[in-house]
Structure formats: C-alpha cells, structure tokens
N, C-alpha and C positions, 0 to 999 in steps of 0.2 A: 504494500500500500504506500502512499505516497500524498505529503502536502502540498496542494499548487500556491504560487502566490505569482500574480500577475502585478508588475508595479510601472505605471504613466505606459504602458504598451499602445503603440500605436500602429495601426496599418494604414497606409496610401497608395495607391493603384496609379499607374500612369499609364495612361492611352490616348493615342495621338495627340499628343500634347499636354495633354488636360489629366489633372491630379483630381482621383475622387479618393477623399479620406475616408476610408471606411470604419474605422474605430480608433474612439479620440479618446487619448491620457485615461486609460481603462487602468483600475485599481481594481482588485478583487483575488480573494482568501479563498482556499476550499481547503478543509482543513482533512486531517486524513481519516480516512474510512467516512467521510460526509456525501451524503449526494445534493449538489445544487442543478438545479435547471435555470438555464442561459432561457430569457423570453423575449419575446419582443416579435415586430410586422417584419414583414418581408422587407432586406434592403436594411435593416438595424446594424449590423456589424455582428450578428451573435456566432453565425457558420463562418466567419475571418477569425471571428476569436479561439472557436475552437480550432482551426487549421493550426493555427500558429500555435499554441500549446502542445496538437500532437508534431506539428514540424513538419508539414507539408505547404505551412506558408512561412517566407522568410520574415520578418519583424522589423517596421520601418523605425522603430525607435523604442524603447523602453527596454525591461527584463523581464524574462519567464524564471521561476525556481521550482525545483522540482527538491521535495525536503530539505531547503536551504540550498540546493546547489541549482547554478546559472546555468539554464540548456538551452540558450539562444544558438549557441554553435553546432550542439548535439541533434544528429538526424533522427528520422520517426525511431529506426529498431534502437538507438539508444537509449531511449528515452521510454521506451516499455513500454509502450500506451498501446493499447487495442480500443479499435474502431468497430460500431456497427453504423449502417447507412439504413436510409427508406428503402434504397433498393437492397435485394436481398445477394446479389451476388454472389451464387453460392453455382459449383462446377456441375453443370446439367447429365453429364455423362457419369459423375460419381453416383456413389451411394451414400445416404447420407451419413453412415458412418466412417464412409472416405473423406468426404467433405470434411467433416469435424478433427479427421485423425490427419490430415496433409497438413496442419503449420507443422504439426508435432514430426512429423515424419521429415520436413527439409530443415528442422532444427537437429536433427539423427536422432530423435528419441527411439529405443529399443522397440520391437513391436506390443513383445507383451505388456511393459508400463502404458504405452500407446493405447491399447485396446480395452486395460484398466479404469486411462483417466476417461475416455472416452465415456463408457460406462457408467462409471461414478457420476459425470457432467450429464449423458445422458437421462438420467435418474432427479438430478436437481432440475430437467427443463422439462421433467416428466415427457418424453419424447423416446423411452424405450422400445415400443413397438415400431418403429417406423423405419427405425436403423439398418433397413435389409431394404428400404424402397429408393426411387428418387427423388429429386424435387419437381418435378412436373406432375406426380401423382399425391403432390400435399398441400393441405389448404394454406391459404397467405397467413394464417396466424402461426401454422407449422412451421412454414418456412422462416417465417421471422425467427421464431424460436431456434433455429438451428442457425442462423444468422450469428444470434445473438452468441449462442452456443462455441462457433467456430471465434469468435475473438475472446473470451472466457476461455476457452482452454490454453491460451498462452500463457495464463498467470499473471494478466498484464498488473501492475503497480497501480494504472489509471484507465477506467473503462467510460470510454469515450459513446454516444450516443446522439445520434446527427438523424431526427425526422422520423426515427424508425415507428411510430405509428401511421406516418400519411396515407402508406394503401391498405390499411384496415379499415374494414366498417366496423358503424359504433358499437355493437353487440362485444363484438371481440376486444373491441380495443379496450372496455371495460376489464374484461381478463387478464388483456395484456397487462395492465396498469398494473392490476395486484400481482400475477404471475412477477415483473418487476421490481416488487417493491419487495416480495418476497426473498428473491432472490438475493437483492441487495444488504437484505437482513441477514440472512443465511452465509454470507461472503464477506461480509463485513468492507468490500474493495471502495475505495474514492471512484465517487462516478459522477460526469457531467453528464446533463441531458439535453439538448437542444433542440426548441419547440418553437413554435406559432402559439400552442393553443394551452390556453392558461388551464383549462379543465386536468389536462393533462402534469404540468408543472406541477399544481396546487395538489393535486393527488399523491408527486412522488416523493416530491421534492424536499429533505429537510429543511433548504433557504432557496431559494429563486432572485436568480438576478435578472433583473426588466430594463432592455436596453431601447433605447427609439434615436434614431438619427445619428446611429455612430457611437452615441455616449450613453455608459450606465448612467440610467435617472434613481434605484434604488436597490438595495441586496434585503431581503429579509425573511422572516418567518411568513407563512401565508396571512394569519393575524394581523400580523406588522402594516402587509401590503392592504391588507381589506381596511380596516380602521383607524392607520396611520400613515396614508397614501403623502408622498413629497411634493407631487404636484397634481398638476389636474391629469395627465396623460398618466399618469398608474392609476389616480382614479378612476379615471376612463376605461382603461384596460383591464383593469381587473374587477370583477364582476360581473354576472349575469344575472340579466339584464344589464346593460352598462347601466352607469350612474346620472341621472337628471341632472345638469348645471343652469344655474339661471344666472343674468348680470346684473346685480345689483348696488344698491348704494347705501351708507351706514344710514340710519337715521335715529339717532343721538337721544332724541324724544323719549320720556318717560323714565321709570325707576331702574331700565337697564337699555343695552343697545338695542336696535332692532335693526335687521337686514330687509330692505324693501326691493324686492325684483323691478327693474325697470321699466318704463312704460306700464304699470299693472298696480292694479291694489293687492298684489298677492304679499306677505311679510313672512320673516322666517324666524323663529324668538334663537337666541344661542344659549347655551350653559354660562353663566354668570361669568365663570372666570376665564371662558373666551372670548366673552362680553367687553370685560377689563384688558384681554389683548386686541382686541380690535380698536376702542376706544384710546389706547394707548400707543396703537401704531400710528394714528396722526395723517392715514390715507381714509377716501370718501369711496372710492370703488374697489367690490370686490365681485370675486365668483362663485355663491352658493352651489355645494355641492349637495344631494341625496340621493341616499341611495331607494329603487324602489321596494327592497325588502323591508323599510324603513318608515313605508307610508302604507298608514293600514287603517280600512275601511272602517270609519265611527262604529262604533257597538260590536266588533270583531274581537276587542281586547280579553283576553280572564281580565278577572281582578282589577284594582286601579289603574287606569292609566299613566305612563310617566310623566313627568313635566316637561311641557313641549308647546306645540301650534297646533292649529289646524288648515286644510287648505279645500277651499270650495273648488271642483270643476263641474264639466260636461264627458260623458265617456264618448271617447269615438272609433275605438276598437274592442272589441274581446277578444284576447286570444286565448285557446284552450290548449296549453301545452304536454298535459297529461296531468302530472302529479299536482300543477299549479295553473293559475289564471295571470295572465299579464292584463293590465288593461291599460290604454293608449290614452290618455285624459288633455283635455284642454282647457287653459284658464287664463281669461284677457291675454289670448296673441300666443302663450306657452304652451307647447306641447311636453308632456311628459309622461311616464310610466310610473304604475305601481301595480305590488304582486299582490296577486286577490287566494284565496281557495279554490282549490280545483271545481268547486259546483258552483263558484259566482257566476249568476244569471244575467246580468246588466249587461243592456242594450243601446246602441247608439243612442246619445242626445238623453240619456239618463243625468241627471242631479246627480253627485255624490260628495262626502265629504269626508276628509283622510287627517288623522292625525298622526304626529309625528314629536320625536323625545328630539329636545335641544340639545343631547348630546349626542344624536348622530348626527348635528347639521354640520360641513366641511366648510369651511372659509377659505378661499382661495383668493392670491394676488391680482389683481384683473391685468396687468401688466406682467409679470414674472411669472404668475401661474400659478405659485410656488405658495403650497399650503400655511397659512396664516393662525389658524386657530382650528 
C-alpha cells in the first residue's frame, strides 16, 4: 500500500500553439489504505490527474510522492500502480483465467503460485465458475469484474480506477458499487476512483475530491460536501435533485437579518449566528442556497417543526420518481424544486406551501460564489 501526496501539480497541453491548462496548482492527500474519488464534469482535469500519478502523463510542474518518495521521474511499472479503464480490455482469445494469470506469467511467476493466486482473486471477485469461458460469453458486469481482477493480481501498492462503471446499466452498477467497496474493505489497498457521477463517488468513497475547470474547489467527507459545500458549484453538484439558488439581497429589517430573493416577495429567515455573519460581512448581495430535501410540504412534519420560513408557490410539474415525488414549483418569476412523498397527488396550478429550518438555508457570495454562512 502506499500514501499519495500531490503538491501545486500542474498539467498544460500544447496544440498548435495554444496552451490549454488542464489542472491548476492541485494539492491533494490520499493517505494509505484510503479510497478517495477524483469528481467532477467532463473536461475538469480529474483523468490528467490520475495519468500523471500513474505516469503515463509527464507533469508540467509540481510533485507527485509516493510514501514520501518523489516519482515525477519514475515510469508507470515503477511506480506499482494498477489501472482499471471503462473499457474492459481484457485478450478475446484467452480464457478468463488466462487473462487474469498473463501479468503474473510475463512477470515469471511459477505456474502453480500463478494458478493459486489466480484462484484465491478468483474467489474474492466471486467469479469462480466462469474461469474455463471467455469474455465474449460474459455479461459486462462479468467482464468488468475480471477487469478489475486482472490489475488486482499484480499486488499493485495503488489501485487506480478510471470510468469503470460507464457501460453498466443501473441494476448492476448498484452491485458493482458494493461488490467494490467490499473488496476494498477486504484489501485494505489505497484506491483512487474517477467518476462523473456523484451517486457513485458518494457511495464508495471514504473522501471525494470535486474538481471543475482545472482546479480542486473541495476534498471531503460526503457530509462535508452535502452540508458544508465551498461554493455554489459543489452545491450544485452534489445532490439530487441539485440545489434551488435564488439572488438575493440582505434586508437588515427586524430583530435578525433577512435574505429577500430579488425581484419577488419570497424571504428566506437564517440561523441567528449566520445572521451575525452576514450582517457583519458589510456586503448587500448574496446567493441563497436550498436544498429541495429541505423544503417540505406544510402539515408533512412529525412533531414540531424547526425554526425556519415558509415559502408560498404554484406547482407546475409532478414528477413520480418511484421511491419519491419531485415537484417543479413557481413563485413571483422562481422556479424551483422540492421533494414530496412518493403518493403526493398535486396537480398543475395547485396552491402549496413549504416550510423550511434556517439552518439549512446556504448563503453564498453573489460575486465569488464562495459560501458565506
């Protein structure tokens, strides 16, 4: 196993002339035996980051450490690290227990140790019976599995993971998730993950780092990211349904602040002592953030409700998602969502009214982005 530490690591591409920076002064820990997932949109810098860790992309500036030692000079087989891809890449013509047993074999490992760990690997990816087929005769979740499989038996130090759910469908990749996490429990090995899709990250992941435009905007627990988002773009990202932002303006008025959405009578009350930081930052524009797990239809609550607001709209969607209702609401000019119960019945151009706890309300910078209170 092995501790990464990435420090001011930069990559830049040059083509025809024109330098595009793909990942800018990146800082980031992975400490050993941890699994973090690398997240972010297509085009972030997360599959440059991981190139260059395993050493198939050269590093336009900074340093990689592999348990305190610098492997900017050191090639991929140096450097230990086993790769799995989206694609499955595995030799059409083998068996699958060929597949699995050829790194071990151009490394000279003996047969029978070979046929052993084989075995034994086969066993943790639950993939014993198939070991006599080949991969044209097994389903993509199979294949992934022996995928996964064939760079796991190297023993790698760091087990690298680049997309490898994209050609599953959702049924399996459900599986896959835990099959993963298992494993990783089981092995105890430092594993990066790199994804698109948060559902995934937040499942495996013990810290997630969220990259957008080059640059990590946050590393942390999925907690971390849901409830103490940096700016408005993790808010954004992370959650389903994304998060409702309105533009608003402080309004000072009464026994604490209030946040008034702009152009609208809508107001959003805050928790007292983010009240006293808004009030004490000395700025008039911000960007209310909620989330719609956050906004829950009058008379829905148990018990007391928290202390908070309320917000009047018009419904103008229902959607029935299975387990949950989304509903599409508007209010003076806003559109926004909140999550109902799977049997909520409301119908277009419905009345409703949603309350919500002042300590889920997000304050953001209207300028910087950059969460406030």
């Amino acid at each position: 196993m092995a501790a990464i530490r990435l420090t001011q690591v930069n990559k830049i591409y040059r083509s025809r002339g024109h330098a595009v920076h793909a990942v800018k002064d990146l800082d980031l820990t992975v400490e050993d035996g941890e699994f973090v997932a690398i997240l972010g949109p297509s085009g972030c810098g997360k599959t440059s980051t991981l190139r260059m860790i395993v050493g198939l992309e050269d590093i336009t500036g900074g340093d990689i450490f592999f348990d305190g030692q610098r492997v900017n000079d050191l090639d991929p087989q140096a450097r230990n690290v086993a790769m799995a891809f989206e694609t499955y890449a595995l030799y059409p013509n083998f068996t699958i227990e060929e597949n699995l047993s050829f790194p071990l074999e151009v490394r000279g490992v003996p047969a029978a140790e070979r046929r052993k760990k084989v075995h034994d690997l086969a066993a943790l990816l639950r993939i014993e019976d198939i070991l006599g087929q080949k991969p044209a005769a097994l389903s993509g979740g199979q294949q992934q599995r022996v995928s996964l499989g064939r760079a796991l038996i190297r023993d790698p130090a760091v087990f690298i993971l680049d997309e490898v759910m994209s050609h599953i469908d959702a049924h399996l990749k459900f599986q896959m998730l835990f099959e993963l996490k298992r494993i990783h429990r089981e092995l105890g090995k430092t594993m990066i993950y790199v994804t698109h899709d948060q559902v995934e990250a937040l499942a495996l992941a013990d810290r997630v780092a969220v990259m957008s435009n080059a640059t990590l905007q946050q590393v942390g627990t999925r907690n971390q990211l849901y409830h103490e988002p940096v700016n408005v773009f993790v808010a954004d990202f992370i959650g389903e349904p994304p998060t409702n932002f309105f533009p608003a303006e402080l309004d000072p008025a009464g026994d604490q602040p209030v946040l008034r959405a702009k152009n609208a009578a809508l107001t959003f009350s805050v928790a007292a002592e983010r009240g006293q930081r808004l009030a004490a930052s000395g700025q008039r524009d911000f960007v209310v953030g909620l989330r719609p797990q956050n906004l829950r239809l009058d008379g829905t609550e148990v018990g007391e409700p928290p202390p908070g607001g309320t917000l009047t709209a018009e419904v103008a969607i229902n959607e029935y998602v299975g387990e949950r209702t989304v509903l599409t609401l508007v209010a003076d000019g806003h559109r926004f969502r909140a999550q109902a119960h799977a049997e909520t019945t409301l119908g277009r151009g419905e009345q409703v009214r949603l309350r919500y706890a002042s300590s889920d309300v997000m304050v953001f910078d209207a300028k910087t982005e950059a969460l406030v209170a």
